[in-house]
N, C-alpha and C positions, 0 to 999 in steps of 0.2 A: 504494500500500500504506500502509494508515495504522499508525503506528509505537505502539507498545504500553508501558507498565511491567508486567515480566511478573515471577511470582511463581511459586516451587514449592510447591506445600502438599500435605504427605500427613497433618495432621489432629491431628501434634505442639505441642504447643508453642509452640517454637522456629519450626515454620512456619507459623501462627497470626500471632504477635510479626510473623516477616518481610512477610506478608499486611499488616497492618495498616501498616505502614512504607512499604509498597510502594503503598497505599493514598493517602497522604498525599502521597508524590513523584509517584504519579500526577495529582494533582489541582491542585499546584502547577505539573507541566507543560503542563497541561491535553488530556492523553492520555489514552485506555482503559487500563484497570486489566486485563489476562489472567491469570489463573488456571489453575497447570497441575498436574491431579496423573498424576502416572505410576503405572503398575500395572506391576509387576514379572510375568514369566511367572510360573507358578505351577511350581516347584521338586518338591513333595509329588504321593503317589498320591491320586485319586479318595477313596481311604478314608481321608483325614487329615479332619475335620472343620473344621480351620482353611481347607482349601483348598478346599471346598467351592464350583463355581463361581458358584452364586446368591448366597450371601455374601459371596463378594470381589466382585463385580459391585454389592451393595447398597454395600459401603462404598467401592469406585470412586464412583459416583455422590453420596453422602450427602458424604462429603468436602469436594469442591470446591462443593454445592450452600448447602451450610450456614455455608462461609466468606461466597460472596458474599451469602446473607441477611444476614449479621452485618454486611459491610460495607456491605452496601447501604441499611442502616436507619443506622449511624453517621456515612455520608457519603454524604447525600441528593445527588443530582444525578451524581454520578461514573457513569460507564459500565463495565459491568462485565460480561465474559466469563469463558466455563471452558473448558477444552481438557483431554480425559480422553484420553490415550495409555496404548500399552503395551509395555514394552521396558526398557531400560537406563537408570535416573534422571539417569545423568550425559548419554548423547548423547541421549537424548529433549530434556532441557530444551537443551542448547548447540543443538539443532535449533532448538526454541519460541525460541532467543532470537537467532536471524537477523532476525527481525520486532521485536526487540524498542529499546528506547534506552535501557535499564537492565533486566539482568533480578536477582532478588533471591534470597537463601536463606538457611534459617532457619541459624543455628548452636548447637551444644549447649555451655553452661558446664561446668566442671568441678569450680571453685572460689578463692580466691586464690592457695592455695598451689603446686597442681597447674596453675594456666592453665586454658586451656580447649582445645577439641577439635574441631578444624576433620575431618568425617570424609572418607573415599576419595569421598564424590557431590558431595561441597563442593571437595577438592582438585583431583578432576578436572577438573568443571566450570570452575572458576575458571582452570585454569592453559589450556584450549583453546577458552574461550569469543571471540569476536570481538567482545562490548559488554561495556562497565563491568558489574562484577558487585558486588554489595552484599551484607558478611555481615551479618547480625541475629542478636542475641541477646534471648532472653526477660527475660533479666536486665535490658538495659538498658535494655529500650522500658519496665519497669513502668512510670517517674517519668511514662515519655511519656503511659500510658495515665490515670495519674489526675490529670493535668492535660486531658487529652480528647485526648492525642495529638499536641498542638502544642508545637515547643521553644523551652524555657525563653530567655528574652530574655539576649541578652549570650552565648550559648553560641556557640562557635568550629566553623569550619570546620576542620582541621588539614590543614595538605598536607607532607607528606614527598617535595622535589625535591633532583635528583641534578643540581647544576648542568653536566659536562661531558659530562652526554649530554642533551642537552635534548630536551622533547619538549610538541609542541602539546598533542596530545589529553591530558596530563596536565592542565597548566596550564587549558585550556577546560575541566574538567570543573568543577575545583576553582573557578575564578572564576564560573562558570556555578551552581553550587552552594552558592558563599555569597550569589550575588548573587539568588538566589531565595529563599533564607530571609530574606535581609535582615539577615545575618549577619557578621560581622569573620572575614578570612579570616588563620589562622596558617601561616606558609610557612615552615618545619622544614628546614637543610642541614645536616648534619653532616658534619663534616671531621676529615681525621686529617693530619698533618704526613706531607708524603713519606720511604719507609722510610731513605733516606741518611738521613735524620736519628736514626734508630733507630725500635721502636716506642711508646717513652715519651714522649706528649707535654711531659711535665714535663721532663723531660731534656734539649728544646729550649732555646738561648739565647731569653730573653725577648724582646731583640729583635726575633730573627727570628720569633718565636711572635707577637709583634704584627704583624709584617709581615704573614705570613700570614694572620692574622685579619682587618686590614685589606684586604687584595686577596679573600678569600672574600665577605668583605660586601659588594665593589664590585661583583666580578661577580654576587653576588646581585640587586642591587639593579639591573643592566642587563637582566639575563633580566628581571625582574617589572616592568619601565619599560611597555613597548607594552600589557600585560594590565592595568595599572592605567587606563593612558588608555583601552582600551576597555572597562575597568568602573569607573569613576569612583566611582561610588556604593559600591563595596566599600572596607570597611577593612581594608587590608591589612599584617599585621602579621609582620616577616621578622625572622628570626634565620637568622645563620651560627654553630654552636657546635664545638666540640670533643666529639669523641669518636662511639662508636657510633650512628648514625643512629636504629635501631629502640627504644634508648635512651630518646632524646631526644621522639623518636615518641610513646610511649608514654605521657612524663611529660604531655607535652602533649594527649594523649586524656583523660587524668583527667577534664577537663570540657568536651570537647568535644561538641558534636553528630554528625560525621561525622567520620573520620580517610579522607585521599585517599593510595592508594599508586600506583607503577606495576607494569608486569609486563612486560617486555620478550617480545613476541613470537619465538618459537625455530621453526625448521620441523621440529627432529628429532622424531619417534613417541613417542620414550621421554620418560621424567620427567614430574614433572608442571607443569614448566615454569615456575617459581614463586621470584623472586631471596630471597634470604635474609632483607632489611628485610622484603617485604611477607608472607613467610613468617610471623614473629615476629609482627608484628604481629595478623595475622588471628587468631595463636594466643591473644592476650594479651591485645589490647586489649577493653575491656568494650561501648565505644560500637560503633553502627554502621562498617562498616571496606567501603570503597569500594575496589576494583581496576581498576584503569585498565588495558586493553593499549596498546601501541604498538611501531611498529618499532625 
């Protein structure tokens, strides 16, 4: 089975932006580019003219035909499939993306003030999807589009690690990720002082506030030991800080390329299975925002 970078596009925007993103990391991987748009069952009577089924059927088709022209004239050589389903956006695509090694989806902005808006086909998918899922925004790929889509030199990978529950597949995606842009990879832990000590970090004896910060950064720097020697070529760039993780996440997407989270895999039905850092973030951050699962 050959493995795919696969993409939702219903002809927005935002899943345009993600299409083109997806584009890009398909070619650096050097995998087929899939294209999926889902058609929703048609809700309305026969006598709604929006439901009309030769119309929805013209723009099922025009949709995903018209993405891969576009992409297929901007990125000469890439290989590029459609897959026109129809059913539920969220388990249609988590299906498409059994086959897939990243599948992508567009995200809608909202604004500075307000965040942005991660909706119910993006929550869902993301929180029971089985491969890294990648948000995009229209907003942030513009810079990428009028540069022709390639990122700006010196731009960071960000990874947001949880050091006492360590996890491979986070860590490979993220070294895996900078080490194909050719990129400095930023590795983000944030730490809170245990509650014996109250919840004020300030309020800790400086002392022991140094201690602390010292053994955070040791263990930091033992997790990212093996991943360094088997990415040599990445620079890798680690901080243990103080305070809220999604925070510190955040400050550090400002000029990122990609922000890398995790998502702890859950087997219950309910929620949408999604921890609260990578929660925040997908909501907030501007860049591309990358969801790792794992056990």
């Amino acid at each position: 089975m050959v493995r795919t970078v696969t993409v939702g596009v219903d002809g927005s925007r935002e899943s345009l932006a993600a299409a083109d993103w997806a584009a890009r990391e398909a070619r650096r991987r050097e995998v087929p580019l899939r294209l999926v748009h889902v058609r929703e069952p048609d809700p309305f009577t026969l006598q709604d003219s929006a439901a009309d089924p030769e119309t929805r059927e013209h723009w099922a088709q025009r949709i995903p035909r018209e993405a891969a022209e576009t992409l297929a004239e901007r990125y000469p050589g890439l290989e590029i499939t459609t897959d026109r389903r129809t059913g539920t956006p969220s388990a249609e695509l988590i299906d498409a993306a059994q086959e897939a090694e990243v599948l992508v989806i567009g995200s809608r902005g909202l604004g500075i003030v307000t965040g942005f808006l991660v909706g119910s086909v993006a929550l869902a998918t993301v929180g029971r999807v089985g491969c890294p899922v990648v948000l995009v925004r229209a907003e942030g790929e513009e810079q990428g589009e009028r540069s022709g889509g390639e990122q700006a030199r010196g731009e960071e990978v960000v990874l947001g690690l949880e050091l006492y529950r360590p996890c491979e597949e986070l860590l490979e995606f993220a070294f895996d990720a900078a080490a194909r842009r050719g990129a400095p990879l930023r590795v983000v832990h944030g730490w809170n002082p245990p509650l014996v000590y109250g919840i004020d970090p300030i309020a800790v004896d400086p002392r022991l506030a140094t201690d602390l910060a010292e053994e955070s950064a040791r263990v930091l720097k033992d997790a990212l030991r093996p991943w360094r020697e088997k990415y040599p070529r990445v620079e890798v760039r680690a901080q243990a800080v103080v305070g809220r993780p999604a925070r510190h996440l955040l400050e550090a997407a400002e000029a990122a390329a990609l922000v890398v989270v995790g998502r702890r895999n859950r087997r219950s039905p309910l929620g949408f299975h999604i921890g609260p850092v990578a929660h925040a973030v997908m909501h907030h951050a501007t860049v591309p925002v990358a969801v790792v699962p794992h056990d």
